[in-house]
C-alpha positions in Angstrom: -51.9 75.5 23.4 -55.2 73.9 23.7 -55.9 70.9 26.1 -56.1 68.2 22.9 -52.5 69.5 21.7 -51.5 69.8 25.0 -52.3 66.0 25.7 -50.9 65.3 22.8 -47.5 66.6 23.7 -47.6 65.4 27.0 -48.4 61.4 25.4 -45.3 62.2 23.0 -42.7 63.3 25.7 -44.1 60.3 27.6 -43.4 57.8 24.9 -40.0 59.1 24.3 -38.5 59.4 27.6 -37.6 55.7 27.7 -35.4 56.4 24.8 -33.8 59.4 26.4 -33.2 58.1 30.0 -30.4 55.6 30.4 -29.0 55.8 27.3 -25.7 54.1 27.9 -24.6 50.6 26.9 -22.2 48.1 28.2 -18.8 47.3 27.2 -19.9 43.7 25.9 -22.2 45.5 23.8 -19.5 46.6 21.5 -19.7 44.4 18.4 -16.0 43.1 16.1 -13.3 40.3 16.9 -12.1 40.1 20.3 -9.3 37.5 19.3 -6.8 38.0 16.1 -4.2 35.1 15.8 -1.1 36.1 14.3 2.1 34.6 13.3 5.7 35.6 15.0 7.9 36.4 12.9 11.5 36.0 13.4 13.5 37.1 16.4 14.9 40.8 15.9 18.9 41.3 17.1 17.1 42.0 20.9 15.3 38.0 20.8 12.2 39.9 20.6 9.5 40.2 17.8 6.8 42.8 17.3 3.3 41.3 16.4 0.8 44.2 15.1 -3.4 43.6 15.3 -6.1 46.1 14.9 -9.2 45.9 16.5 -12.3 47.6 15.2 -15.2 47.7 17.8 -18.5 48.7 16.7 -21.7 50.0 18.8 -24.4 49.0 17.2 -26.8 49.6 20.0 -29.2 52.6 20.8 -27.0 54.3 23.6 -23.6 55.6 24.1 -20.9 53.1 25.5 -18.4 54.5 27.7 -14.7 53.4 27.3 -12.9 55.0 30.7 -9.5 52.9 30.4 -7.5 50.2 29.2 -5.5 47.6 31.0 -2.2 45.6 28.9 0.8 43.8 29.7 4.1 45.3 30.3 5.2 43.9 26.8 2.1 45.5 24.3 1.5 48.6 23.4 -2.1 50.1 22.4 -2.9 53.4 20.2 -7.0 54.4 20.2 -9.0 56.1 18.2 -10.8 58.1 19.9 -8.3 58.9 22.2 -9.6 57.0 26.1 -11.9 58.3 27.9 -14.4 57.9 25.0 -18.2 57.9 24.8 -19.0 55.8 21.4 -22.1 56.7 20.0 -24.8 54.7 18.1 -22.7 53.2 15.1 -19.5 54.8 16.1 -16.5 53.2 16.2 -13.3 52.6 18.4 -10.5 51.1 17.0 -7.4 49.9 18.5 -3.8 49.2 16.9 -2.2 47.1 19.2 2.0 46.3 18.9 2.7 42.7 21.3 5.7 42.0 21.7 6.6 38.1 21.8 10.0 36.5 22.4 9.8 33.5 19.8 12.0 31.1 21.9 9.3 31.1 24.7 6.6 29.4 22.1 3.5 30.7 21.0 1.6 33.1 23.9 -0.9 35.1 24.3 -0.9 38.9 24.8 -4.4 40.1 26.7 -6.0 43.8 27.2 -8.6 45.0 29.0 -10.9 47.5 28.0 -12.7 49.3 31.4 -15.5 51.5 32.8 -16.5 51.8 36.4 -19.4 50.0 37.4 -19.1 47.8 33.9 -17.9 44.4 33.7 -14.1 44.5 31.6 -13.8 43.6 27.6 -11.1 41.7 27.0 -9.2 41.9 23.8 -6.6 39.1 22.9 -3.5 38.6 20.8 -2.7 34.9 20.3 0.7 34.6 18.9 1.9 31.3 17.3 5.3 30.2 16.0 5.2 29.1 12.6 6.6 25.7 12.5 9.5 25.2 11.3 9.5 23.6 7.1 
């Protein structure tokens, strides 16, 4: 290689090590609703209703964010896809099918979950049930 193509290539790795060092992105850079509202429906035999959301988080930066865990109440139940730990990719996706339950006698409430990374600040993802009221 001669000493113009080698300065050339030298410039070029230069340029684009920026773009290849540190490419990871934060939880809050994850893009899509962080609250759905939903109605309750009627108490089941048990006094207890099940609410379903989706959530569909979208990277829409540059680097890879890294989903380690999720934190939820006793009462909800989350499915992912991809399964957690993920790495979501530029423009990749993570989606989340969350079951709350709610017990419709206690009013409307509010079921929370945390996604989590270590060294990253949580996301927090939020059901807010509401009792229709009555006609």
């Amino acid at each position: 290689m001669n000493a113009g193509a080698r300065a050339c290539a030298i410039g070029l790795a230069t340029a684009l090590a920026p773009l290849g060092a540190g490419c990871t992105a934060r939880l809050a850079d994850l893009s899509g609703p962080r609250t759905v509202t939903e109605w309750i429906p009627a108490a089941g035999p048990d006094g207890m209703s099940e609410v379903p959301a989706t959530f569909v988080l979208r990277n829409s930066t540059l680097g890879t964010v890294r989903v380690e865990s999720l934190r939820l109440p006793i009462s909800t139940e989350v499915r992912t896809d991809p399964p957690l730990p993920a790495s979501i990719g530029p423009g990749g996706t993570l989606r989340l099918v969350v079951t709350g339950r709610f017990w419709p006698a206690d009013g409307a409430a509010i079921r929370a979950l945390r996604l989590e990374t270590a060294g990253d600040l949580p996301l927090e993802l939020t059901i807010d049930g509401r009792v229709k009221p009555s006609e």
